[in-house]
Legacy VTK file of the C-alpha trace (Angstrom):
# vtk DataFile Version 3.0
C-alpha trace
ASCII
DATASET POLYDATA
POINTS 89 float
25.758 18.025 -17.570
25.241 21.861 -16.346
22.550 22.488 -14.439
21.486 25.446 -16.362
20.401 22.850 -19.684
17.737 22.303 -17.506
16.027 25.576 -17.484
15.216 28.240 -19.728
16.277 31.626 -18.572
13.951 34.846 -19.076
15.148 38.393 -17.469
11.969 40.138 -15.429
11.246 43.290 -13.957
9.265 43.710 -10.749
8.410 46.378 -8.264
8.764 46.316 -4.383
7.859 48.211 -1.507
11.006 49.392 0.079
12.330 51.741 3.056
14.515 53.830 2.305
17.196 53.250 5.842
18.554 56.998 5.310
15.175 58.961 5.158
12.770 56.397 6.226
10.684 57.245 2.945
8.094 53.842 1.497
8.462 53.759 -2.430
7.796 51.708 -4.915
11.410 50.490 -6.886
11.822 48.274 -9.918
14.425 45.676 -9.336
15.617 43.149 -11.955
15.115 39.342 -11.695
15.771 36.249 -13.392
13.065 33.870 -13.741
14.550 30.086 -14.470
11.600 27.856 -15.422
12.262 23.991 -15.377
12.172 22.572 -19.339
9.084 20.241 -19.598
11.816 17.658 -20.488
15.322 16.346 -20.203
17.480 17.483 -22.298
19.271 14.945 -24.985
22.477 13.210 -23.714
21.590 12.551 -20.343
23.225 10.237 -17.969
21.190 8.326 -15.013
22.482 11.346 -12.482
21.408 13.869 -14.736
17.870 12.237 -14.614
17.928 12.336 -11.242
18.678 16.235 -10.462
16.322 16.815 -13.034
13.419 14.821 -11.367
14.688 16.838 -8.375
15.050 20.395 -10.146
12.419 23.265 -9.344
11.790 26.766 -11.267
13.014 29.600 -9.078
13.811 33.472 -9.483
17.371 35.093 -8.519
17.631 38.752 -7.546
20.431 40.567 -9.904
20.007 43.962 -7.927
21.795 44.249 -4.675
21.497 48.002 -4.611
18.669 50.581 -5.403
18.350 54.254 -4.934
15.896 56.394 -3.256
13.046 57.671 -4.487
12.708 61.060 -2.674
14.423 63.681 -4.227
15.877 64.989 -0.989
17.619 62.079 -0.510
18.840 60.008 -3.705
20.643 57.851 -1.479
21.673 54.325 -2.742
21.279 51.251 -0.313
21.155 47.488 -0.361
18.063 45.731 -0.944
17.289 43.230 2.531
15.389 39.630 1.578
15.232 36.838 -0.198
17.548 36.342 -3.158
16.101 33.523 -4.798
12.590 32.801 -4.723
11.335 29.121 -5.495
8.262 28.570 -7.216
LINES 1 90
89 0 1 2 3 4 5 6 7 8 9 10 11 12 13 14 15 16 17 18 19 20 21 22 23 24 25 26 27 28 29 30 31 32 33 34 35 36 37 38 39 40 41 42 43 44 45 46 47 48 49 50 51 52 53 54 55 56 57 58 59 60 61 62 63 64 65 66 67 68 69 70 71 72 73 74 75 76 77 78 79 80 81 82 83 84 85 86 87 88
């Protein structure tokens, strides 16, 4: 069974604090998310290893943006978003 049965799948929006590395600028920038929240239970047709990974599975975020671009108008640079990639929860 896919892994993904296991979750349900909700696209999110937040804003970070970043640096801009060309003009050293602070702004605030949206960048896009996916939010996977475990299903409060397994899904019909499961096997004894699907029980297990899903006894095992946790809700988590993934980062779809790898790139932003920079606030200042000066600048307008693009550049790639450091950190975390997925965040559990």
């Amino acid at each position: 069974m896919d892994d993904r049965r296991f979750y349900d799948e909700k696209p999110e929006t937040k804003n970070l604090t970043l640096v801009c590395p060309h003009c050293r600028e602070e702004g605030s920038h949206p960048v896009r998310w996916i939010v996977r929240t475990k299903k409060t239970a397994l899904p019909p047709g499961a096997n004894d290893d699907d029980r297990q990974r899903f006894a095992k599975a946790r809700s988590y975020m993934v980062r779809v943006d790898d790139m932003t671009a920079c606030r200042n108008i000066r600048c307008r640079k693009r550049f790639d978003i450091t950190g975390q990639t997925v965040v559990l929860f």
